[in-house]
C-alpha positions as CSV (number, residue, x, y, z in Angstrom):
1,X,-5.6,9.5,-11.6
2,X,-8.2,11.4,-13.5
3,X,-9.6,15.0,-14.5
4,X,-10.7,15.7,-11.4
5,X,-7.8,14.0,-9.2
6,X,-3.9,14.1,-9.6
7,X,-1.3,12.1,-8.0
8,X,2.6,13.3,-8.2
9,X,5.6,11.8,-7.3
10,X,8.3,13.0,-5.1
11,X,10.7,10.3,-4.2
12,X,8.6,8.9,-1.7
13,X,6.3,11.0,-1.2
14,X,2.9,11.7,-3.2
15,X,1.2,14.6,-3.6
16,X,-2.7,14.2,-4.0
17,X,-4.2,17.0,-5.6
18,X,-8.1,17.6,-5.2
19,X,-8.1,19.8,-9.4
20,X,-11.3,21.3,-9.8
21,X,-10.0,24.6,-8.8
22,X,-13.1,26.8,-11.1
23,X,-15.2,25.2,-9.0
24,X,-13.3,25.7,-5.7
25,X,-12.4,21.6,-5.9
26,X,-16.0,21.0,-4.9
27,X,-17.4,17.5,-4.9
28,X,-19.3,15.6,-7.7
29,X,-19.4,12.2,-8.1
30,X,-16.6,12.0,-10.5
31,X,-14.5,13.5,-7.7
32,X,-15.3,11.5,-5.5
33,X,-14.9,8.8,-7.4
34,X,-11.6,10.0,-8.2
35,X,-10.4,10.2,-4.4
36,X,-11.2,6.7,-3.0
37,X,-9.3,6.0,-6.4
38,X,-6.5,7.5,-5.1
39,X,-6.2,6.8,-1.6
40,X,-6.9,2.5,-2.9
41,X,-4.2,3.2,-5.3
42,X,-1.8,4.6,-2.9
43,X,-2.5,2.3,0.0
44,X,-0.7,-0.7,-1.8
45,X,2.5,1.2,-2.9
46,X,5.0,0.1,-0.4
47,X,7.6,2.7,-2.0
48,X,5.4,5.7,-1.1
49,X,5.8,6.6,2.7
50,X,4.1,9.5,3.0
51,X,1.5,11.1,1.3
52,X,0.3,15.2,1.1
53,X,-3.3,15.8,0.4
54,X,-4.4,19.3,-0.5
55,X,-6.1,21.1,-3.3
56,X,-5.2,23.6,-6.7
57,X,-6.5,26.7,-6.9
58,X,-7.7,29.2,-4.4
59,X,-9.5,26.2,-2.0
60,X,-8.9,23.1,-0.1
61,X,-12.5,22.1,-1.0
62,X,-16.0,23.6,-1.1
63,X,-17.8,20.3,0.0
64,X,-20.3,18.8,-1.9
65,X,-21.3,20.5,-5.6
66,X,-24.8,22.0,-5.0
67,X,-25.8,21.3,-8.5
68,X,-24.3,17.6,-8.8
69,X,-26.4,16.8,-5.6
70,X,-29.4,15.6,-7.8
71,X,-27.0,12.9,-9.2
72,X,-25.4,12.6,-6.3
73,X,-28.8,11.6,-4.1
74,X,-29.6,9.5,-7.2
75,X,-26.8,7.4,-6.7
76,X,-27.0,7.0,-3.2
77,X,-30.9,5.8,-3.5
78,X,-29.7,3.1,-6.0
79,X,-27.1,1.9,-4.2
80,X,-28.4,2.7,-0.2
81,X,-26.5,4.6,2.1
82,X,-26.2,1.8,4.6
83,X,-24.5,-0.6,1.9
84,X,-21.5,-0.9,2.8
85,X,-19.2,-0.9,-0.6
86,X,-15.7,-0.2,0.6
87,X,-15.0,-2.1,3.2
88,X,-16.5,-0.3,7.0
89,X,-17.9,2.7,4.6
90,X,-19.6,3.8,2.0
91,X,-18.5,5.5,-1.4
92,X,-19.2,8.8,0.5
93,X,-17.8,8.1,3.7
94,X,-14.5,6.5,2.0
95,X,-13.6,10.0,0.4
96,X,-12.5,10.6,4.0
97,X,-11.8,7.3,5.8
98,X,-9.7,6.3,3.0
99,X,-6.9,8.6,4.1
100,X,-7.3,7.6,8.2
101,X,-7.5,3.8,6.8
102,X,-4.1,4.4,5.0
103,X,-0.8,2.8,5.8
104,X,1.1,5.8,5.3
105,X,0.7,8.9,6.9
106,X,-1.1,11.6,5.5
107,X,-0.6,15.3,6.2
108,X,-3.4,17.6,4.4
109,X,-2.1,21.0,3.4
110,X,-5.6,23.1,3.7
111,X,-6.3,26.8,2.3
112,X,-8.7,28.7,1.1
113,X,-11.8,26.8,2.3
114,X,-12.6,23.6,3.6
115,X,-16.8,23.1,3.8
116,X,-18.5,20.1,4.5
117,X,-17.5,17.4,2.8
118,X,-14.3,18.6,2.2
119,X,-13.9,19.5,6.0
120,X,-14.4,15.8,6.7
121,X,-11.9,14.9,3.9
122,X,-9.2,17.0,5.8
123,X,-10.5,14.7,9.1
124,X,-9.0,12.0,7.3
125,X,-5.8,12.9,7.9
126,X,-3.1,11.8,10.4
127,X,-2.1,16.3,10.2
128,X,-3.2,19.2,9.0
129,X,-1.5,22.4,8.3
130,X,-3.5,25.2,7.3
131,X,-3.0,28.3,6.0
132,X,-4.2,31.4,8.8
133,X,-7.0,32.7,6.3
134,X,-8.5,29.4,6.3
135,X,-12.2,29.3,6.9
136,X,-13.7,26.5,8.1
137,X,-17.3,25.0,8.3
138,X,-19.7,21.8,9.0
139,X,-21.5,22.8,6.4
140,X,-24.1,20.1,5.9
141,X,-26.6,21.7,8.8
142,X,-26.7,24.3,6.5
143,X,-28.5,22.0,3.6
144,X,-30.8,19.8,6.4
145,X,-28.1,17.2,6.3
146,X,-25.8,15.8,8.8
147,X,-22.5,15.0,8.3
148,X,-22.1,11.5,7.1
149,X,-18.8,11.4,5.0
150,X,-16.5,9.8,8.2
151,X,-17.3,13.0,10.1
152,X,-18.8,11.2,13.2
153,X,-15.9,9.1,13.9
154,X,-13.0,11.4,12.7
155,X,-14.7,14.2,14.6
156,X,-14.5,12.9,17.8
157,X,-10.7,11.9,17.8
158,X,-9.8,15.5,17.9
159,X,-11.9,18.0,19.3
160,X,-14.7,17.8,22.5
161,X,-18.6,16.7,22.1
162,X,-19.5,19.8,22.9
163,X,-17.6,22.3,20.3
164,X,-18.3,19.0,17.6
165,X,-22.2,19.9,18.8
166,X,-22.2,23.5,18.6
167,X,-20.3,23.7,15.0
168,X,-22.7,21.2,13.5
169,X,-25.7,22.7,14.8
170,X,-25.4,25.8,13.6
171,X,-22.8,25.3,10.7
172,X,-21.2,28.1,11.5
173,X,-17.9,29.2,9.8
174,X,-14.8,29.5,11.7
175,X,-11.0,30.6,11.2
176,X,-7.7,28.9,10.9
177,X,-7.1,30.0,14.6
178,X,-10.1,28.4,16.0
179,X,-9.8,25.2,14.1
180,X,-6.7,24.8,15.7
181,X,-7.7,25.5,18.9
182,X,-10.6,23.2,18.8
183,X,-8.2,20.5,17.9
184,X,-9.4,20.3,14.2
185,X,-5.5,21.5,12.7
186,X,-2.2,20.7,13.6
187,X,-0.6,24.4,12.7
188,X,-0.6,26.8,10.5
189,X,2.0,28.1,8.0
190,X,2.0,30.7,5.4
191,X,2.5,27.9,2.8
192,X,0.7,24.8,3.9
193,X,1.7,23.0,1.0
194,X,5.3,23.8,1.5
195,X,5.4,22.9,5.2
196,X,3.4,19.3,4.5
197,X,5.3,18.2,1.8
198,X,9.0,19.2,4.2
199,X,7.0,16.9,6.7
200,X,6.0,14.4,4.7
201,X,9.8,13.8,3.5
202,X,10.8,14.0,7.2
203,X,8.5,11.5,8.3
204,X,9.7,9.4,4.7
205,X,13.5,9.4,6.3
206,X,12.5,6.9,9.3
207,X,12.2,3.3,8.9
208,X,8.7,2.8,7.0
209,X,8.0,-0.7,8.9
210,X,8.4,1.8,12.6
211,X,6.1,4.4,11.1
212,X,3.2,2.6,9.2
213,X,3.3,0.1,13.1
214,X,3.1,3.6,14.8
215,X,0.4,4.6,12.3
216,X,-1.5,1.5,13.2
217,X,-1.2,1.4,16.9
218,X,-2.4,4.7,17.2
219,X,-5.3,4.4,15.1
220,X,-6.4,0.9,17.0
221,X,-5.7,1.6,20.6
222,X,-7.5,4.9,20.1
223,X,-10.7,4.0,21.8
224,X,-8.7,0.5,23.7
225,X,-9.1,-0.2,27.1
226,X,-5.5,0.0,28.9
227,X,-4.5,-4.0,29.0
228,X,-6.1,-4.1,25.2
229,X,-3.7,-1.1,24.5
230,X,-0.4,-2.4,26.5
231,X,-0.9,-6.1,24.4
232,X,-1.0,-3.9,21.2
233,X,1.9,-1.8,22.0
234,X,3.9,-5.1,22.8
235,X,2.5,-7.0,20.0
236,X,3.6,-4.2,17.3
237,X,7.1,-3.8,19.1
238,X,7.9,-7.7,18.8
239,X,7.0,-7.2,14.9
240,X,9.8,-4.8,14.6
241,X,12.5,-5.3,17.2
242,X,15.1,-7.3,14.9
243,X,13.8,-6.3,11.4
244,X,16.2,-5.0,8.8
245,X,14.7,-1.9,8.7
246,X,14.8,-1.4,12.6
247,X,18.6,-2.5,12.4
248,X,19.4,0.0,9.9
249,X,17.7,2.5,12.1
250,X,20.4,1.3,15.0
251,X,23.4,1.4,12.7
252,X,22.9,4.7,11.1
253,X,22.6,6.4,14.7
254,X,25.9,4.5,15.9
255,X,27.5,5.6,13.0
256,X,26.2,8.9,12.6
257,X,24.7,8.3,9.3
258,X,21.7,9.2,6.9
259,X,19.9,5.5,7.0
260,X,18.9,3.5,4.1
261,X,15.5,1.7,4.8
262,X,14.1,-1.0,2.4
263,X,10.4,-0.8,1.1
């Protein structure tokens, strides 16, 4: 995709690398830039069904480039903060809710560090794996900021009000262990990036129309009232009860075979 951001091909799987690894993948405004490039790019490939975000290098990401914040600051004067420019978000807040807006699933294979921006990144995520010396921070207390890159509404999908309160407030770093405790990571593995990319080929082995609906439904009920969520359920089901892809799914089981799904 660009200097700053990679894109690889497995089958059907991609592998989204964050490649700024001398400066620990942290973010200027060509990176940035070059995510939401990515994720748009990737969001209309029907033949990718999973994708695996994660970073070169000895970090996941830094969060934001101290000394590209003069630009950064410039840019977002120019353009407004509250402008929206990419659809519900803006630039900033798309680096993150580009990945939860996906059709695919994402799993983020974290290491190293994930700060601030790039903590909110991870957010974005349907899973995250991380490796156990992972250190973790809301980092943007830290600078007389408050986290505004998706952080407020990935936030609160996974961990309670009152540990999302405490670790902003103080911007405090934390470990692997804790960040999976507070609800923040999925697991841990020695090799993240091995682990998300066997998961990302697992989940790329079921029907894509079942999994992208399942993607969805989750995503949209999330915050649904209980008739609004049982309509949705029903409404996504009727979409794929009878579809080629949900056949296949039936006569692969019955015959005890690896199924072929169309894109």
């Amino acid at each position: 995709m660009s200097d700053r951001v990679t894109i690889t091909e497995d089958g059907p799987v991609a592998i989204v690398t964050l490649s700024r690894p001398e400066k620990r993948n942290a973010l200027d405004l060509a990176m940035i830039d070059g995510i939401v490039a990515a994720g748009e790019a990737l969001a209309k490939r029907r033949d990718i069904r999973a994708v695996v975000l994660t970073g070169a290098g000895e970090a996941f990401c830094a969060g934001l480039d101290v000394a590209a914040m003069p630009l950064l600051a410039k840019a977002a004067k120019d353009v407004g903060f509250a402008t929206r420019t990419h659809n519900r978000s803006n630039l900033f807040q798309a680096t993150a809710m580009v990945w939860a807006e996906l059709p695919q699933p994402v799993i983020a294979a974290v290491h190293g560090f994930s700060f601030g921006g790039g903590f909110q990144i991870m957010l974005g995520a349907d899973v995250r794996i991380a490796a156990p010396g992972t250190r973790f921070s809301i980092m943007e207390g830290r600078w007389g900021l408050v986290p505004d890159m998706g952080g407020m509404v990935l936030m609160r999908r996974l961990a309670r009000a009152d540990v999302i309160r405490k670790l902003t407030y103080t911007a405090e770093q934390f470990d692997a262990e804790a960040a999976r405790d507070y609800g923040f990571v999925t697991e841990l593995a020695d090799d993240p990036l091995a682990r998300a990319t066997a998961l990302a080929h697992e989940i790329a082995a079921k029907s894509p129309d079942a999994v992208r609906a399942a993607k969805a439904l989750i995503t949209d009920t999330e915050l649904m009232g209980i008739e609004e969520t049982l309509i949705a359920e029903s409404v996504a089901q009727e979409a794929l009860v009878g579809q080629p892809n949900q056949m296949e799914a039936i006569m692969a089981g019955m015959q005890k075979r690896a199924p072929v799904f169309k894109d």
